[in-house]
C-alpha positions as CSV (number, residue, x, y, z in Angstrom):
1,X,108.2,128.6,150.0
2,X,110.0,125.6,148.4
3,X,112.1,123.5,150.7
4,X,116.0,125.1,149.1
5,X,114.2,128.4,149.4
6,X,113.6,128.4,152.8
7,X,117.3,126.6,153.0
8,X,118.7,129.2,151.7
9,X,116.4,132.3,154.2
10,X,118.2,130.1,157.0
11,X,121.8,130.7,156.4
12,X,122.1,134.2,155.0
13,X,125.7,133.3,153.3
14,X,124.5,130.7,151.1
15,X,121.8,133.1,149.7
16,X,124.0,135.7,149.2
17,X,125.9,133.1,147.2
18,X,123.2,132.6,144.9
19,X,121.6,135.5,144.7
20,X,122.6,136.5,141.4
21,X,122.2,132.9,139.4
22,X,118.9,131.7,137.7
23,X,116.7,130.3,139.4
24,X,116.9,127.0,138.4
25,X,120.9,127.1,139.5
26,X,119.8,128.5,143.0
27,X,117.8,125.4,143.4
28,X,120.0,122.9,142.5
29,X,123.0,124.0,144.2
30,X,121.1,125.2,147.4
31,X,120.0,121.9,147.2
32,X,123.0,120.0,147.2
33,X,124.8,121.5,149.4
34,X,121.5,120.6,152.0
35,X,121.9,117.2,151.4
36,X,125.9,117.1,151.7
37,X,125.7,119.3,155.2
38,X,123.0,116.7,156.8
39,X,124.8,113.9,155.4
40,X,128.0,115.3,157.6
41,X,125.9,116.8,160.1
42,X,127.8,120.2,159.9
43,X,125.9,123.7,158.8
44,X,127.9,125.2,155.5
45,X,129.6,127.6,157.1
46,X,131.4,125.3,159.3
47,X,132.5,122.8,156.9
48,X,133.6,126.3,154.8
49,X,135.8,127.0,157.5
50,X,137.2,123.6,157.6
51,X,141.1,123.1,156.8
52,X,141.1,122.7,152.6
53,X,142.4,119.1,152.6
54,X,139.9,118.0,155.4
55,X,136.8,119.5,154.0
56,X,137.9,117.9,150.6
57,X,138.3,115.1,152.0
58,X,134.8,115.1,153.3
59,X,133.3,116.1,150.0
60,X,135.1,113.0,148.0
61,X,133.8,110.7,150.4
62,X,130.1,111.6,150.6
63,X,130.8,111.4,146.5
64,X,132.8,108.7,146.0
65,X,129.5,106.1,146.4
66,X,127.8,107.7,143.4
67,X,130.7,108.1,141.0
68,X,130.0,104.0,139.5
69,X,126.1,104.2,139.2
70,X,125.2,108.0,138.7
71,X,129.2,109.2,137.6
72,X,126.8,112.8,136.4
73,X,125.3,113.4,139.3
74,X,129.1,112.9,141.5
75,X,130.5,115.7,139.1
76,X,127.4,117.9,139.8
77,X,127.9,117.6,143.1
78,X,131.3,118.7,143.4
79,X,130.9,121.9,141.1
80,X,128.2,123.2,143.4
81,X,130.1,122.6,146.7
82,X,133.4,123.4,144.8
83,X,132.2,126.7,144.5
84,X,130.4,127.3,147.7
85,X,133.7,126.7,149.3
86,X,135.5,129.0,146.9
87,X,133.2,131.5,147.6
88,X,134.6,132.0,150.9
89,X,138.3,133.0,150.1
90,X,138.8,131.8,146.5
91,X,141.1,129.2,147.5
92,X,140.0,125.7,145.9
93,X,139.5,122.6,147.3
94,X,142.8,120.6,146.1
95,X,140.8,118.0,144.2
96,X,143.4,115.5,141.8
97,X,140.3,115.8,138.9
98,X,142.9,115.1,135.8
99,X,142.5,112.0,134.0
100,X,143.8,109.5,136.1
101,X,143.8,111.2,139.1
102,X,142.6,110.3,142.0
103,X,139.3,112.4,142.0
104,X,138.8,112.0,138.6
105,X,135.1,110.9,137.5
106,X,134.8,109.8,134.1
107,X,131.1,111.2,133.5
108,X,129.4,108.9,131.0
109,X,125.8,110.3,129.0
110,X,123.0,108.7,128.0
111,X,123.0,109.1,123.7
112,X,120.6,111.7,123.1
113,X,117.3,111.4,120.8
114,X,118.0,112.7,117.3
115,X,117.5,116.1,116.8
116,X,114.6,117.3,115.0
117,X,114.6,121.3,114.0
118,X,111.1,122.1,112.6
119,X,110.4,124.0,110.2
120,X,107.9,127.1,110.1
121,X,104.8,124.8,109.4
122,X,105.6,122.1,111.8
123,X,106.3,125.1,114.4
124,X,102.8,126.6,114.0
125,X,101.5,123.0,114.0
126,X,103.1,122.9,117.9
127,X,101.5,126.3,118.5
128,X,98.5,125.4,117.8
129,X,98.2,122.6,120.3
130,X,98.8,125.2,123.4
131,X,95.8,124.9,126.1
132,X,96.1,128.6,127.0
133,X,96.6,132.5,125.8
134,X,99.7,132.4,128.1
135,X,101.3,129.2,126.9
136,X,100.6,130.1,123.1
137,X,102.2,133.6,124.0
138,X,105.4,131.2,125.0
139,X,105.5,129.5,122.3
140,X,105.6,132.5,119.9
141,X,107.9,134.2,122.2
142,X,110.5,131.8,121.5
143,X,110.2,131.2,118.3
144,X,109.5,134.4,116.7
145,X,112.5,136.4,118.8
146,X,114.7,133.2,119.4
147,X,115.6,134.1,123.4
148,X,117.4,131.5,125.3
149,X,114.6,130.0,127.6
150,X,116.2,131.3,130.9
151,X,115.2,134.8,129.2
152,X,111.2,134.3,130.1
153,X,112.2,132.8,133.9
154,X,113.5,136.9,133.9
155,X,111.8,138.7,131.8
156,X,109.1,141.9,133.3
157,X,105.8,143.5,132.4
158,X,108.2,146.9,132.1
159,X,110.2,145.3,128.8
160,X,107.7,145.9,127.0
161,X,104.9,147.5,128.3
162,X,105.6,150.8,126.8
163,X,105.5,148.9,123.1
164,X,102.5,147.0,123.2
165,X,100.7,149.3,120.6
166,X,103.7,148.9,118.2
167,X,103.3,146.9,114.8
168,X,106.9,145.5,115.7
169,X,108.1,145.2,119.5
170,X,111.7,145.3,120.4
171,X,113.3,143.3,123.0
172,X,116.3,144.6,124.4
173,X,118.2,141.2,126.5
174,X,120.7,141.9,128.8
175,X,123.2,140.1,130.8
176,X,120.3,140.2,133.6
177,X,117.2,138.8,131.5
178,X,120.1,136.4,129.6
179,X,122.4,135.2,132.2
180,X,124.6,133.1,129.6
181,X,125.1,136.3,127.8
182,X,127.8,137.2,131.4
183,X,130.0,134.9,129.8
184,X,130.4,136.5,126.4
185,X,131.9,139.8,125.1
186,X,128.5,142.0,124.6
187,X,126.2,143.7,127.3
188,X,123.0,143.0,125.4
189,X,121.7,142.6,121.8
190,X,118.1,143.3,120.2
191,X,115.6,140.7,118.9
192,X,111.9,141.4,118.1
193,X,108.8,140.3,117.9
194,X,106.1,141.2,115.1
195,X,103.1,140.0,113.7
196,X,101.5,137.2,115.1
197,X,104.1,137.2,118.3
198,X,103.1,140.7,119.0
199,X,99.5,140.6,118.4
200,X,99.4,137.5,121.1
201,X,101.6,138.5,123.2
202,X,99.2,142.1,123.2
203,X,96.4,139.8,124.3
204,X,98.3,138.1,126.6
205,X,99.3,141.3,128.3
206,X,95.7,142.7,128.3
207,X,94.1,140.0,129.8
208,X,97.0,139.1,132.8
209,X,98.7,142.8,133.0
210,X,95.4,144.7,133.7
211,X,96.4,145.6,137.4
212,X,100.3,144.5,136.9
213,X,102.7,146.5,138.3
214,X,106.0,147.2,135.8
215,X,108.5,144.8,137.9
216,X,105.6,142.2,137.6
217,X,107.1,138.8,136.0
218,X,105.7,138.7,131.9
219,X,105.3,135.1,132.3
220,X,104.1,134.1,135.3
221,X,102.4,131.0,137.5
222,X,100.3,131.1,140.8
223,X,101.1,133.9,142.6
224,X,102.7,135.7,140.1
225,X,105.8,134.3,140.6
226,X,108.2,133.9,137.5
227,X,108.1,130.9,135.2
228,X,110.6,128.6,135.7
229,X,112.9,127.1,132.9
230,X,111.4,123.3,133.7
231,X,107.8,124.8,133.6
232,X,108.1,126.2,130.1
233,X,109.8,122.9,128.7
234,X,107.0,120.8,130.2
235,X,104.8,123.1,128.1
236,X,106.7,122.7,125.0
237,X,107.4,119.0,125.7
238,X,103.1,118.7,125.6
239,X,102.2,120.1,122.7
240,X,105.2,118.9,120.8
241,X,102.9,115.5,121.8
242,X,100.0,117.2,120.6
243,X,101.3,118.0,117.5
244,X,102.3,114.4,116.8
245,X,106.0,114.6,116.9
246,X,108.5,112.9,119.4
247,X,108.6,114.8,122.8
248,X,112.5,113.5,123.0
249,X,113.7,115.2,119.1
250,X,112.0,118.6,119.9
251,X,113.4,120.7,123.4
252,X,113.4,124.8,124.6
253,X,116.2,125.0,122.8
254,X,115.4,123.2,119.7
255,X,112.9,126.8,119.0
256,X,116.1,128.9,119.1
257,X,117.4,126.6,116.3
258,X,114.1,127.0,114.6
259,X,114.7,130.6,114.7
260,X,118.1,130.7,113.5
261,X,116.7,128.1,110.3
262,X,114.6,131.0,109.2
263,X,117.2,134.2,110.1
264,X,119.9,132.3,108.4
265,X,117.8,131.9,105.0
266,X,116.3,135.5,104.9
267,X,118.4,138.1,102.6
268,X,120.1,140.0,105.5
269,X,123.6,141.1,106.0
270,X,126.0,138.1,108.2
271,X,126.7,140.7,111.2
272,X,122.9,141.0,111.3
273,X,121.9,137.3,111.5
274,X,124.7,137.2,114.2
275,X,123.1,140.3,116.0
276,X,120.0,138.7,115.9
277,X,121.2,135.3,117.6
278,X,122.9,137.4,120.4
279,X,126.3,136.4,119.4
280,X,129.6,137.9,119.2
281,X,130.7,139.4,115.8
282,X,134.4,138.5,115.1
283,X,136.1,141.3,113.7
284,X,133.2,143.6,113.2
285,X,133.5,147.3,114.9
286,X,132.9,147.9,118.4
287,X,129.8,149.1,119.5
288,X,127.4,148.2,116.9
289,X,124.0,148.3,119.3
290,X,123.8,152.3,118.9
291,X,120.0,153.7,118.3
292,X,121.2,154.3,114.6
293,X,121.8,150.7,114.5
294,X,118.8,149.6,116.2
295,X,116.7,150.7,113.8
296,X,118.9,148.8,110.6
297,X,118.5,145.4,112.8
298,X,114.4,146.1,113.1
299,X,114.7,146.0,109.2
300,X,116.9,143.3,108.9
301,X,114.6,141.7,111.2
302,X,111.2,142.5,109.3
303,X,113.2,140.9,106.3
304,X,112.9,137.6,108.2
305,X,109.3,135.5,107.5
306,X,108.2,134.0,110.6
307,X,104.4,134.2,109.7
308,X,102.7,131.4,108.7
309,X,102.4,129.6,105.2
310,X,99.3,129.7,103.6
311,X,98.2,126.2,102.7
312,X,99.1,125.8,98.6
313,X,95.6,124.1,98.0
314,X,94.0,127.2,99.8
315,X,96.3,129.8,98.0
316,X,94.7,127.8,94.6
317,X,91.6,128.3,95.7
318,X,92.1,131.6,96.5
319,X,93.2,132.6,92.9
320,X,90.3,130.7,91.7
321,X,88.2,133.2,93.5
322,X,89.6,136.0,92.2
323,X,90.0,135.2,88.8
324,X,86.5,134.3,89.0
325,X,85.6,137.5,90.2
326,X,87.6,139.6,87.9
327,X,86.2,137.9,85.0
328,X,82.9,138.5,86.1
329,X,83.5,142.5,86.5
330,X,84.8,142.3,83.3
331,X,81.5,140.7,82.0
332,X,79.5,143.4,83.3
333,X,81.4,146.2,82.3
334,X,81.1,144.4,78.9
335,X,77.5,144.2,79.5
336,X,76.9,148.1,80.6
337,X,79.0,149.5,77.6
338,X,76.5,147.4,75.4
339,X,73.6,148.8,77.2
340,X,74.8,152.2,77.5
341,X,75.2,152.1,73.9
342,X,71.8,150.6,73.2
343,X,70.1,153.3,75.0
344,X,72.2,156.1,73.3
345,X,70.9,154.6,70.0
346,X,67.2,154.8,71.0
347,X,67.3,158.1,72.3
348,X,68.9,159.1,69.1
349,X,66.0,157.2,67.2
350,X,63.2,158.7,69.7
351,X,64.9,162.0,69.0
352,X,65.1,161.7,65.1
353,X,61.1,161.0,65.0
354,X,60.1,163.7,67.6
355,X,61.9,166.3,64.6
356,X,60.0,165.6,62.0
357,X,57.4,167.0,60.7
């Protein structure tokens, strides 16, 4: 059990607190809030219970030190404990955070690496470079159904265990597998996986889902416990350096973008590239994820080409081959009508000497 795990078993409030956010959020705001109650030598709950003005005065001065050399890490700070201490009565700490007030952190970032989306070759290129069934089965995941990353840190055997002999598997996300998706205007949407997704993630499932159980974790590490989010960039992060490309240009995310290059150029409907992204559709009826409809969005999605390009020095050869071939059959059909007609001819000779007299 991990140090903010066994945090949080120790005071039963700040677990319920978190129990519902990813994983990765549990961590870091368990976390925090650890190292803010040693620093003050109080346990959560009391500072919690402290007078609003006191215990905020508290929080700006274990944050105040940070806010010139690490201005990011202050602000992250207070929105963790900020909403621990919400959590208890909804009232807010009364923090001046406006521009130019007195708790206001002007949070400075680091310019990020330029951006580099790839495109369906240069994404089987980073495929190609995964050590194992189960990272190669990630990579495809992402790219071929375009999930938010935080989807495989949630994701179970059960989603689609009962599909794995189907040509075309459909993945059903929710506000529980997606947890960004709690912010936005739709329960769930439907992506899919087909073709070289599905067959790997089928070999994937037979090899590490023999004796799983259906609330078993799809993607999983030692002890079956779930993937995490940093787990599965560290993946793609390696053999985006496999591939030869820059580690910094090419994130999780980045795949979802690679996804949404191909969607966006196949000949679909807009409301069904937007259904496919998991986005809202401005304007557009109601409900539109009825089973009638599920069945339109598998189409639009088989529209979509994620399968891979085949070389176009190999498709030359290819044609080569078969024009080679056909010209060959030709020949020898040639060649048997000739011969069938030869023989004709000397039967009918043979036959034209045995008559006479």
């Amino acid at each position: 059990m991990d140090k903010y795990e066994r945090f949080m078993e120790a005071y039963p409030k700040v677990k319920d607190w978190l129990k519902n956010r990813p994983k990765n959020t549990q961590r870091l705001f368990a976390s925090r809030l650890q190292t803010f109650c040693k620093s003050i030598n109080m346990t959560p709950e009391e500072w919690r219970h402290l007078e609003k003005f006191e215990a905020r005065d508290m929080l700006w001065n274990f944050v105040k030190p940070l806010v010139t050399e690490h201005s990011s890490v202050a602000q992250n700070y207070l929105v963790a404990l900020k909403s621990w201490y919400r959590n208890l009565n909804g009232e807010t700490l009364p923090l001046d955070s406006g521009r130019g007030g007195k708790h206001y952190i002007h949070v400075t970032y680091k310019k990020h690496a330029t951006e580099h989306i790839p495109d369906k070759k240069e994404v089987y290129q980073i495929v190609d470079m995964a050590s194992s069934l189960r990272d190669k089965t990630i990579l495809l995941f992402l790219f071929q159904s375009g999930v938010r990353v935080n989807v495989l840190e949630h994701i179970t055997y059960s989603d689609v265990a009962n599909q794995l002999k189907e040509d075309v598997i459909a993945l059903k996300i929710t506000r529980d597998l997606d947890i960004k998706l709690r912010g936005r205007d739709i329960p769930y949407y439907y992506t899919f996986l087909n073709g070289e997704g599905a067959i790997t993630l089928r070999q994937y499932c037979k090899l590490k889902h023999r004796n799983s159980t259906l609330d078993t974790p799809l993607f999983y590490t030692k002890g079956k416990k779930p993937i995490t989010q940093t787990w599965v960039w560290k993946i793609v992060k390696m053999c985006v350096k496999r591939a030869g490309f820059d580690p910094k240009s090419i994130s999780t995310h980045t795949l979802r973008k690679a996804f949404r290059k191909i969607v966006r150029q196949a000949p679909i409907d807009d409301d069904d590239k937007e259904q496919l992204m998991g986005h809202v559709i401005r304007g557009s009826r109601q409900a539109y994820y009825d089973t009638k409809d599920l069945e339109l969005i598998r189409e639009a999605y088989q529209k979509c080409n994620f399968s891979r390009e085949v070389p176009e020095s190999e498709t030359t050869k290819l044609r080569k081959q078969l024009e080679t071939s056909e010209t060959k059959r030709l020949l020898q059909e040639a060649r048997l009508e000739r011969l069938e007609a030869t023989v004709k001819n000397l039967i009918s000779q043979i036959k034209e000497m045995t008559d006479k007299p």
